[in-house]
C-alpha positions as CSV (number, residue, x, y, z in Angstrom):
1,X,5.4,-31.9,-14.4
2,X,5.0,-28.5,-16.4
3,X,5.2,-25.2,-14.1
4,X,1.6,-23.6,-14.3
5,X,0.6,-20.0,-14.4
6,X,-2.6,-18.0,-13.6
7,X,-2.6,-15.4,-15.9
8,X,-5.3,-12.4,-15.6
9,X,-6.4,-9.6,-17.8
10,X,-7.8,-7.1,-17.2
11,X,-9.9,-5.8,-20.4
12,X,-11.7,-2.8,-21.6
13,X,-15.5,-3.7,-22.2
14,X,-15.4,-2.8,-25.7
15,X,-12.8,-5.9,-26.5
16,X,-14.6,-8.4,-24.5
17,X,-15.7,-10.8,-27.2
18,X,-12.0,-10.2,-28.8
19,X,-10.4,-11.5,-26.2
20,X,-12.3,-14.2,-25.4
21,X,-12.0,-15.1,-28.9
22,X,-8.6,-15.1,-29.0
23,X,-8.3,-17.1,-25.8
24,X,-10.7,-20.2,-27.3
25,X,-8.0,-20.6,-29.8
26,X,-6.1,-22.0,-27.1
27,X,-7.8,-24.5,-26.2
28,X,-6.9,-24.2,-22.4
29,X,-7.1,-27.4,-20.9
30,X,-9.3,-26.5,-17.6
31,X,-11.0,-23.2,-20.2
32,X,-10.9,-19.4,-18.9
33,X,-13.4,-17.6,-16.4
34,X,-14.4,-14.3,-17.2
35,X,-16.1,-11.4,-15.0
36,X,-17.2,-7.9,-14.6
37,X,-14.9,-6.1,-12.1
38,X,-14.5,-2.9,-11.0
39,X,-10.6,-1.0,-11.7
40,X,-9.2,1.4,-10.0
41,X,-6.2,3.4,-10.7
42,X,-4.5,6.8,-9.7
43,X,-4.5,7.7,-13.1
44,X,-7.8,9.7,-14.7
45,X,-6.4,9.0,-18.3
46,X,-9.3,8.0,-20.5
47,X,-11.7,7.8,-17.8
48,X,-15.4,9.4,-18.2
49,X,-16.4,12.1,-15.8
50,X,-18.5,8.9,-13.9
51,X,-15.8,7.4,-13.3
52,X,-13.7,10.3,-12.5
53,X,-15.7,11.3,-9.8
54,X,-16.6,7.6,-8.8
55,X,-13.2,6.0,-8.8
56,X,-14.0,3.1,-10.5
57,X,-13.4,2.0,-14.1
58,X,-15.5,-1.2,-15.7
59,X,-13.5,-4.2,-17.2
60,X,-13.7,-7.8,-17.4
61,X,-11.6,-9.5,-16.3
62,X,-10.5,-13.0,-17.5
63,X,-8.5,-15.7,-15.5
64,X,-6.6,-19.2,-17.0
65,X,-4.2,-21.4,-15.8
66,X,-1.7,-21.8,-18.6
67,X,1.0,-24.2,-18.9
68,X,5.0,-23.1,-19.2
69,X,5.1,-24.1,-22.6
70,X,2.4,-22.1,-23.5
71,X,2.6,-18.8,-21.4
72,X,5.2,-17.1,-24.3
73,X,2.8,-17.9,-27.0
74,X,-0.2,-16.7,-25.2
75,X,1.8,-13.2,-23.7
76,X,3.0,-12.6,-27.7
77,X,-0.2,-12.9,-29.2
78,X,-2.2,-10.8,-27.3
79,X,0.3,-8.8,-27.4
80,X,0.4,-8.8,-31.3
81,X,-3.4,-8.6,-31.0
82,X,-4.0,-5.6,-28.5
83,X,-1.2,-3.6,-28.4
84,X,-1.8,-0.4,-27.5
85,X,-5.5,-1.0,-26.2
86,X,-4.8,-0.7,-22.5
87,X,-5.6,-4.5,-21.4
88,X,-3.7,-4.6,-18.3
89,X,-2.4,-8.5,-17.3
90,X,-0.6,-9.8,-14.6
91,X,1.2,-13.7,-14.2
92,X,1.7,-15.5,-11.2
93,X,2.7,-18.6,-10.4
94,X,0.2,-21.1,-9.2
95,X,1.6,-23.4,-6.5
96,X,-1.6,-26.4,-6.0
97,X,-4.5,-26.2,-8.2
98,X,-7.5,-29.0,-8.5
99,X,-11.1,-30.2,-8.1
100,X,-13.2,-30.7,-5.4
C-alpha cells in the first residue's frame, strides 16, 4: 500500500485558475477541493491597508490527497511554476481516509 499525503496550499486569489490548472494535470485519483479562506500572519508584507487593519488576508485554499510516488513531482512543479508568488503549502501525512 502506497503512503498518502494531504497536501494544502494556500494561494493568492490572483493564481486561482493557475493552480487549479496545474493540479488537473494530475489527474488525482479522488480530485482536489478548493475554498475561500481567510490567512492570517504576523507579517503586514504585501497586505492592503484592509487587511492591515483587519487581520485577515483572502486565499484559496486547495486540498488533495496525493500518493508517495507522486508527492516529489507534484512539490517540484509547483514549485517550477510559482516560485516566488507567495503560495504557502503544507504536507501531512494522512493516517485513514475513505467514503461514507
Amino acid at each position: 500500500m502506497s503512503k498518502e499525503y494531504l497536501v494544502t496550499l494556500n494561494v493568492p486569489p490572483a493564481l486561482d485558475e493557475m493552480v487549479a490548472d496545474c493540479l488537473l494535470v494530475f489527474e488525482f485519483e479522488q480530485g482536489f477541493s478548493s475554498l475561500p479562506v481567510s490567512a492570517h500572519h504576523h507579517e503586514n508584507k504585501g497586505l492592503s491597508i484592509a487587511e492591515q487593519v483587519t487581520g485577515r488576508q483572502k486565499k484559496i485554499q486547495f486540498q488533495m490527497y496525493v500518493n508517495g510516488e507522486d508527492l516529489a513531482k507534484l512539490l517540484l512543479d509547483l514549485n517550477e511554476n510559482f516560485s516566488g508568488s507567495g503560495i504557502q503549502y503544507w504536507v501531512m501525512p494522512v493516517l485513514q481516509n475513505g467514503v461514507f
